[in-house]
Structure formats: structure tokens, C-alpha cells
N, C-alpha and C positions, 0 to 999 in steps of 0.2 A: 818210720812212716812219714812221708810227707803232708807238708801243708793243705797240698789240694787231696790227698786220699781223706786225711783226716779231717776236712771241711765236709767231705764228703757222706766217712764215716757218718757224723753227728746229724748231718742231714737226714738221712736215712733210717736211723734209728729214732728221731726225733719224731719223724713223719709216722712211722707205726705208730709209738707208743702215742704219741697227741694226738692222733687220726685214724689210724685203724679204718683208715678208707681203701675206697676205690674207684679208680674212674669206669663209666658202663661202658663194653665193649659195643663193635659196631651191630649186633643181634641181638642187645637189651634196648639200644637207643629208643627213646623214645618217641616211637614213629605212628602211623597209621596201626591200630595192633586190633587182633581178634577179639571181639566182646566175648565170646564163650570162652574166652580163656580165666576170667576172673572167678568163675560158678563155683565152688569148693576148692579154690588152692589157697586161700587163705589158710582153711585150717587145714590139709596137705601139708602145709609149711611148717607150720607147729609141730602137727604129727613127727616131721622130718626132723627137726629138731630137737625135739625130744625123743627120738629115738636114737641117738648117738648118744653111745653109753664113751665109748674112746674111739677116739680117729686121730692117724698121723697121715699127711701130706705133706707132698713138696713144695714150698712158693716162690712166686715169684715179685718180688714188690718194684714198682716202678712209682716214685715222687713228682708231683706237681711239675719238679722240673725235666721230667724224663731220664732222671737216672734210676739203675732199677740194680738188685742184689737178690741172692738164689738163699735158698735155706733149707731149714725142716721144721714143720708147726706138727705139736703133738698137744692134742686136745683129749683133756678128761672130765664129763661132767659129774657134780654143777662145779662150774666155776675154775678148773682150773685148763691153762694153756703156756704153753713156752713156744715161744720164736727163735729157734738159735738157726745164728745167720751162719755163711758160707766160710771159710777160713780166709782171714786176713781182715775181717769185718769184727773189732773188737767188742760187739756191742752183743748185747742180750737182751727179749723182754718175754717178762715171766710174769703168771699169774698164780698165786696159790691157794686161789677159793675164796680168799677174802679182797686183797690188796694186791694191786698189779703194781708192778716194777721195769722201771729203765735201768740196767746196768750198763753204766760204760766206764771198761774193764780200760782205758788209753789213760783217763784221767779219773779214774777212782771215784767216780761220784755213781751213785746209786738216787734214783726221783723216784718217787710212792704215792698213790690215790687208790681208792676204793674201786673193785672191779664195778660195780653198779653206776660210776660218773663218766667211767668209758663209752663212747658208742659200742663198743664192743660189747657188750653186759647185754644187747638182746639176742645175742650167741652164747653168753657165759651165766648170767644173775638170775637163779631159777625163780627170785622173786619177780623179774619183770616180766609181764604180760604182754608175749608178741603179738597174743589175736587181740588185745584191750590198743596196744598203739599203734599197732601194723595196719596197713592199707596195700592191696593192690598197689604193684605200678603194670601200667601197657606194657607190654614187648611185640615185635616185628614179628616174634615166632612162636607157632602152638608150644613149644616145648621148652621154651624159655619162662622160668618163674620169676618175676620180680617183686619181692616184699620191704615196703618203706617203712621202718620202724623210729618213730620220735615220741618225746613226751612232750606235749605243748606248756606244760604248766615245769618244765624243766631243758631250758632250752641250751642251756649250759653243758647236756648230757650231751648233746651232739645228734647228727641223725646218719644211721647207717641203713643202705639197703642190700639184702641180701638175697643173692642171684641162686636160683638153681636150675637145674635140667632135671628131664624127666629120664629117670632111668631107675627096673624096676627092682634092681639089687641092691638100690641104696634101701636106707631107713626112713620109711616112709613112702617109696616109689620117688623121692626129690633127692637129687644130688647135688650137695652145696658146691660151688666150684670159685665164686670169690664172693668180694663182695664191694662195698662203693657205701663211703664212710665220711661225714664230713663234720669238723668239729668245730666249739664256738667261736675260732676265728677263719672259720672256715679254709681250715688246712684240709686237702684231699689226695691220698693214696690209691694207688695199685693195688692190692692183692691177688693172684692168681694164684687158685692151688691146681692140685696136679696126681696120679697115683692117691689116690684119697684109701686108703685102708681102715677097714669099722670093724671095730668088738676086739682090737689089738691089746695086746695085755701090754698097760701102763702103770709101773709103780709112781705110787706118791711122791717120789724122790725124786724125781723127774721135773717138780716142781718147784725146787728150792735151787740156790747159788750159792757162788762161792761171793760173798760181800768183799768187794775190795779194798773199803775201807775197814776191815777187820776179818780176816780172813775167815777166822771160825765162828761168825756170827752165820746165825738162819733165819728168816724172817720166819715169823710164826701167825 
């Protein structure tokens, strides 16, 4: 692999795992937006969220600098998710309920934090309380949800907000479709998901790697 792939690489999986952002498309912006759109979608959003029991999707992540990588995000609550990116992208990030993980399988190093210090954890941490830190954001469109989730008193955790649309097959009537994540040094990502599938059957194995620094190690 080359220098510039594998600059690249690191970039990109670095941007997930520390940010777990996303920049708002041009129909979240925040513009002129409907006041009736606020009345009950806070908890809509909750609902929505707590009703995904598993979901897999395709994504799309696109970094600060506009380079973007395709994958498959497989989500099982509470707490667990994996990112495995496209072929040729040596990198992995995985969460297994407790402690999410960067794996990059080029140079054998394996980084580890608590899924609850990720902005991520107000998708994953069933302890945290989306309607306790969540707020409304505006959108340009009735059918665009935007929910900004921070803890003020934990500003370390980062602030993600997450987008949905109304649609009535999802869980909840809101379908998650990215999201817009921004972490304490204010790293911010892409995420685009895509074919979103709910109630798919996910084994727990799904959640673990292969450690590269020890092949037969699992994290537990």
C-alpha cells in the first residue's frame, strides 16, 4: 500500500472512531425552519431509538477533508456496533457493549475507550438520556428530524446530532439516516447510511476481532 493510501487509511478511520460525526446535509441546514415541527418529535426520537432492537446499513463516511470510504455498519442494542469498511481499507471499529475499539490491522495497533466517552453512546449507552440532553434542532423540511444530543457538564463526550426522516416502517415512524458528530477537538465526519434493515438477526460474534497484536486475544 502506499504512502498516500495509507495516510489516508489512518485518516479515515481515525475520523470515525474520534468523531463519529457528520457534516448536515443541505435539507438539515439550518435555515428558516417550521415551528410545528418541534411539538412531539423529541420524544418520536427516543421512541425511534429505542426501538431498534438490530439494524445493518450501508455507509458512507466522508472526513473534514472530503475524502469519504463505503462499508457496512451492523448495530445491536444496547451498546454494541461494528464499522467494517470496504476492501482495501485496513481498518475496523468495533464496539462490544462495553468499550469501543479502533483496529488498524496495517500497523497492528488496536486504541480502546468506554462506548459512554464517545459522542456515539447517545445511539449506543442505554444509560444515557437522549430526552434528559437532547434538544430540538430547526430543519428547512416538515420531514427532516434533527436531535442535538451533549452533556454540558461533560463536554469531553463530544456533541452528536442525529438526523432522521419520517418514514412509517421505521421504529418509531423516524428513520435514522446519518448523523453529525463533533468531538473535543472538534473533529467532524460524514456518516451517510443507506438500505437501513431493522429486527435482522445479529450474532454476538459479530462484535469481537481478530487483535492483531495477539491474534487469539478477544476483548471481553
Amino acid at each position: 500500500m502506499s504512502t498516500l493510501s495509507s495516510k489516508k487509511n489512518k485518516s479515515i478511520g481515525a475520523a470515525l472512531a474520534l468523531s463519529l460525526a457528520a457534516a448536515l446535509p443541505a435539507s438539515a441546514i439550518l435555515a428558516p425552519a417550521p415551528a410545528q415541527a418541534a411539538a412531539g418529535d423529541l420524544d418520536k426520537a427516543v421512541a425511534a431509538l429505542r426501538g431498534i432492537s438490530t439494524m445493518k446499513a450501508d455507509f458512507v463516511q466522508t472526513d473534514r477533508a472530503g475524502q469519504s470510504v463505503r462499508g457496512v455498519m451492523t448495530l445491536k442494542r444496547p451498546g454494541k456496533i461494528r464499522f467494517e469498511y470496504e476492501k482495501g481499507v485496513p481498518m475496523l471499529v468495533v464496539s462490544n457493549g462495553k468499550s469501543m475499539y479502533m483496529v488498524d490491522y496495517e500497523v497492528n495497533q488496536v486504541q480502546r475507550w468506554p462506548v459512554s466517552n464517545s459522542p456515539l453512546g447517545a445511539l449506543l449507552d442505554p444509560s444515557r438520556d437522549v430526552k434528559k440532553y437532547g434538544k430540538l434542532v430547526p430543519t428547512s423540511h416538515p420531514d427532516v428530524v434533527s436531535v442535538e444530543v451533549r452533556d454540558t457538564n461533560r463536554p469531553e463526550y463530544g456533541v452528536i446530532t442525529l438526523i432522521f426522516s419520517r418514514d412509517a416502517s421505521a421504529p418509531g415512524g423516524l428513520k435514522l439516516t446519518h448523523w453529525v458528530a463533533l468531538d473535543s477537538q472538534n473533529h467532524r465526519t460524514t456518516v451517510r447510511l443507506s438500505n437501513q434493515r431493522y429486527g435482522v438477526s445479529v450474532a454476538d460474534s459479530a462484535f469481537t476481532f481478530r487483535d492483531p497484536r495477539q491474534s487469539s486475544r478477544r476483548p471481553g
